[in-house]
C-alpha positions in Angstrom: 0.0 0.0 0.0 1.1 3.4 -0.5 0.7 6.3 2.0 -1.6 10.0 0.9 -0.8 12.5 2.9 -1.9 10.8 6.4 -4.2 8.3 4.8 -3.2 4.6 3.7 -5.1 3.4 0.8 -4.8 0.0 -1.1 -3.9 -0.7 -4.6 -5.5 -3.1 -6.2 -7.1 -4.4 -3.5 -10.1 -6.4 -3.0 -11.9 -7.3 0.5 -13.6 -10.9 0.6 -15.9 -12.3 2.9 -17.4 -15.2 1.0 -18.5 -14.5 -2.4 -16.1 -15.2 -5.2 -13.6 -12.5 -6.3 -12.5 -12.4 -9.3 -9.6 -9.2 -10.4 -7.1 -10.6 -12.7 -3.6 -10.8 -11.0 -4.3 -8.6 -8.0 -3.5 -8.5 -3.9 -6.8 -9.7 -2.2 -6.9 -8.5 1.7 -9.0 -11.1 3.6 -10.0 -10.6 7.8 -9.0 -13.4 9.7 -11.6 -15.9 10.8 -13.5 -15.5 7.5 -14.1 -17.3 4.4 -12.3 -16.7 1.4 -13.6 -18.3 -2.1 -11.2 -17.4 -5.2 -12.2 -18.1 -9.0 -10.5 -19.6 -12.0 -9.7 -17.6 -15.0 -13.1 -17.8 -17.5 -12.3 -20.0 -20.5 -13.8 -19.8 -24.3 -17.3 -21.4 -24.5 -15.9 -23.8 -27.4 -13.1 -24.9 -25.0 -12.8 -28.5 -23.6 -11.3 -28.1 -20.3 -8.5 -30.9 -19.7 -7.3 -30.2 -16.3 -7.6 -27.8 -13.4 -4.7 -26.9 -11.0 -4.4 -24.7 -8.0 -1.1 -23.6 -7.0 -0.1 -22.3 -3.8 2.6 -20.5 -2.4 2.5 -19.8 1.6 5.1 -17.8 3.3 7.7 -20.7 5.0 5.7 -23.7 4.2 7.0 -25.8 0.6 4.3 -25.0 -2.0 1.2 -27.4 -3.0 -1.1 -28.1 -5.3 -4.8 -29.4 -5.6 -5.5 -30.3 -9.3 -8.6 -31.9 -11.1 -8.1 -34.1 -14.6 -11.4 -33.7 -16.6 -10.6 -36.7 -18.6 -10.3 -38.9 -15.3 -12.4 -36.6 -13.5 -9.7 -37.9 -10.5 -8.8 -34.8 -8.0 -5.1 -34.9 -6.5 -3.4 -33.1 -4.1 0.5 -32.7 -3.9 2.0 -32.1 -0.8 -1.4 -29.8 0.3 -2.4 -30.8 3.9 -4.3 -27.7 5.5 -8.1 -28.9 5.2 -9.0 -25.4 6.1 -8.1 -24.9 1.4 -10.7 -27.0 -0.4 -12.5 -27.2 -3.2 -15.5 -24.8 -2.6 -17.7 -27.8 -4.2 -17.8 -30.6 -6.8 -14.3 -29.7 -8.8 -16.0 -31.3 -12.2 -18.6 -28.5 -11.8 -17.0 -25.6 -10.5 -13.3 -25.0 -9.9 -13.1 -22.3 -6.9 -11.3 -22.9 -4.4 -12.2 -21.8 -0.8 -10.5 -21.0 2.3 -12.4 -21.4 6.2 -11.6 -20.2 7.9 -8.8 -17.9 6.8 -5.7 -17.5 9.4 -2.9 -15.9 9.2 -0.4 -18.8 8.0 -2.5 -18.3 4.5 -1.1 -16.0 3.5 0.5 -16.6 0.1 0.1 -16.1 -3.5 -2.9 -18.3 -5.1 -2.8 -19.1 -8.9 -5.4 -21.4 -11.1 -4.3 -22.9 -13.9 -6.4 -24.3 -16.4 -5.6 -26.7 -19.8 -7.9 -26.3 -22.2 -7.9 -27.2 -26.2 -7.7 -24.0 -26.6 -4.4 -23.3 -24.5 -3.8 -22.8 -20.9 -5.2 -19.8 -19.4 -4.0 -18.7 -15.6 -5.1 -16.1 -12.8 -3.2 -15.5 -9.7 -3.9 -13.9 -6.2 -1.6 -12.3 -3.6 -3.4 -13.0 -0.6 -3.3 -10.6 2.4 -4.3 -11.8 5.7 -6.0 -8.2 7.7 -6.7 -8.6 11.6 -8.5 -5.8 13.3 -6.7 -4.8 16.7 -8.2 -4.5 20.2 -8.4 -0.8 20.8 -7.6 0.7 24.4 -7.6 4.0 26.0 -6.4 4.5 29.8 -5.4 7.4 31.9 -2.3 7.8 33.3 -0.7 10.3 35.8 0.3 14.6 35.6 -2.8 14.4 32.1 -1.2 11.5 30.3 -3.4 9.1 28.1 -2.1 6.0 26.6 -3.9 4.2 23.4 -3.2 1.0 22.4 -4.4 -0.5 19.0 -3.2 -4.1 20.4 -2.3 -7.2 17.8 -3.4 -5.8 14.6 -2.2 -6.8 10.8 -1.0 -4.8 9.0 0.0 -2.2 11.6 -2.5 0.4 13.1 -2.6 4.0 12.7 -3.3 6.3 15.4 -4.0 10.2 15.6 -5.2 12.6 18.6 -7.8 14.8 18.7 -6.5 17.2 19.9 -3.1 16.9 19.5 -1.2 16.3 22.2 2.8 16.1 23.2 2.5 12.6 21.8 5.3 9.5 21.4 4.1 6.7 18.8 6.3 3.0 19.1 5.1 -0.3 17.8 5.9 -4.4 18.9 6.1 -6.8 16.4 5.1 -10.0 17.3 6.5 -13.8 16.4 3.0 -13.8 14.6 2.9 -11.4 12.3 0.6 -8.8 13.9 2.0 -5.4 15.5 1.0 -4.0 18.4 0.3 0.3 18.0 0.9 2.2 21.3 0.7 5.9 21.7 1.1 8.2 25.1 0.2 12.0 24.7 0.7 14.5 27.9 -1.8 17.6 27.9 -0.6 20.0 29.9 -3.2 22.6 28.9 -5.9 22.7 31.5 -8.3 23.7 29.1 -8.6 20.7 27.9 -10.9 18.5 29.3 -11.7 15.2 26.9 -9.4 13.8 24.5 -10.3 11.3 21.4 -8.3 8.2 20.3 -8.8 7.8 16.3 -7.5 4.0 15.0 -6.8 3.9 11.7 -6.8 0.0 10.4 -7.7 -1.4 6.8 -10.2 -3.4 8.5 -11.9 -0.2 9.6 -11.6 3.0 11.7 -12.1 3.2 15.8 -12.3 5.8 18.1 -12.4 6.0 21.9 -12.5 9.3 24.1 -12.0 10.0 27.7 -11.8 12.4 30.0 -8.4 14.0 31.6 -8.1 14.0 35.2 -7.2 17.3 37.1 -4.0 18.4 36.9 -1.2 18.5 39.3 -2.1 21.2 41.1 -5.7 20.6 41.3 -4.7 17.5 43.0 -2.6 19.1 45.2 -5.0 21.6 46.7 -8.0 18.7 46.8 -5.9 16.9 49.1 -4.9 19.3 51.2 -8.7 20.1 51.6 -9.3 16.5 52.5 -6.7 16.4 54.9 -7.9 19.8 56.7 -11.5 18.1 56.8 -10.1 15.0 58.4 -8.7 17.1 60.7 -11.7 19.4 61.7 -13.8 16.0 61.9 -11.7 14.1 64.7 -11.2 17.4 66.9 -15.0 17.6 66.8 -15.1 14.3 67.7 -12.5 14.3 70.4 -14.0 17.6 71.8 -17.5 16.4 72.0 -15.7 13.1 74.0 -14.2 15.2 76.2 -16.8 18.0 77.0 -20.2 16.6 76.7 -22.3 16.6 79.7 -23.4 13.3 79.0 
């Protein structure tokens, strides 16, 4: 993806939840924990079809392949042993393959293959596992906030609203995902809520909360509370000592 001013967008790329996608040689971004169903390249009606091959390419694992001969109508597979990638029904009657439910470890490049009597014809996906993050917003001390976009793929985005005196790191994880976390200090007592904005592929949060007083405030409400402890036990220890009763 490439980055617009403040804004990522996506080339070329196409969300799937179940239906079949079709775009000729593109990056298809699929959310984790749904089902992905990809297409075969459409062949001449006056074509025989003689075989059907999927061909798959996941990051660190050897590549496989789940093929179909027509002439046999006999279905193979070659080294494929995730049973989450299937045939999305009867091969001899439609081709797609499907993926349920999607994880991270599919993410790969995709390509049908198809002989025909009229040559072979091919289409190829780059598959792009998403994965929302868990969004969090919690106070801290002096009018700090932190936000946390936690375990997300790719990483989160996030902005202040207002802006605050902000400091943005991310942790990468053996899995893939990236953890977003962002502390902002508002020393301005004029400000009284602040707003969390998320920024993810897989869609835009937000979360607001409200500042605490600041350090001075504090100050002088303790020092209140301490003088009305104090006023409270001498009433109490005078009334002991002097009442009549």
């Amino acid at each position: 993806f490439v980055h617009l001013g403040e804004v990522p967008f996506f080339i070329k790329v196409f969300f799937s939840h179940s239906p079949c996608v079709c775009p000729d040689n593109a990056w298809l971004a699929v959310q984790m924990g749904t089902k992905a169903v990809l297409c075969c390249p459409r062949i001449l009606p006056t074509s025989v079809l003689i075989l059907t091959a999927w061909k798959i390419h996941l990051r660190d694992k050897p590549s496989c392949t789940i093929s179909l001969n027509r002439e046999t109508n006999q279905t193979r597979k070659n080294n494929c042993t995730d049973g989450r990638i299937s045939w999305a029904s009867r091969p001899d009657q439609n081709p797609e393959l499907q993926i349920h439910p999607v994880s991270i470890s599919h993410e790969g490049d995709y390509t049908c293959q198809m002989g025909t009597t009229d040559g072979n014809f091919e289409r190829t996906y780059h598959l792009q596992v998403l994965v929302p993050p868990e969004v969090t917003l919690s106070p801290g001390k002096n009018r700090t906030v932190e936000c946390k976009a936690i375990a997300g793929r790719p990483a989160a985005q996030i902005f202040w609203a207002p802006e605050g005196d902000c400091v943005t790191e991310k942790e990468y994880q053996d899995n893939g995902t990236v953890t977003t976390g962002s502390r902002c200090h508002y020393p301005d007592g004029n400000v009284s809520t602040v707003t969390c904005l998320v920024s993810h592929p897989t869609g835009n949060r937000s979360q607001s909360i409200d500042l605490l007083p600041g350090h001075f405030h504090c100050i002088t409400l303790l020092f209140l509370k301490r003088c009305l402890e104090k006023f409270i036990l001498k009433n109490i220890f005078y009334n002991a000592v002097y009442s009549p009763f």
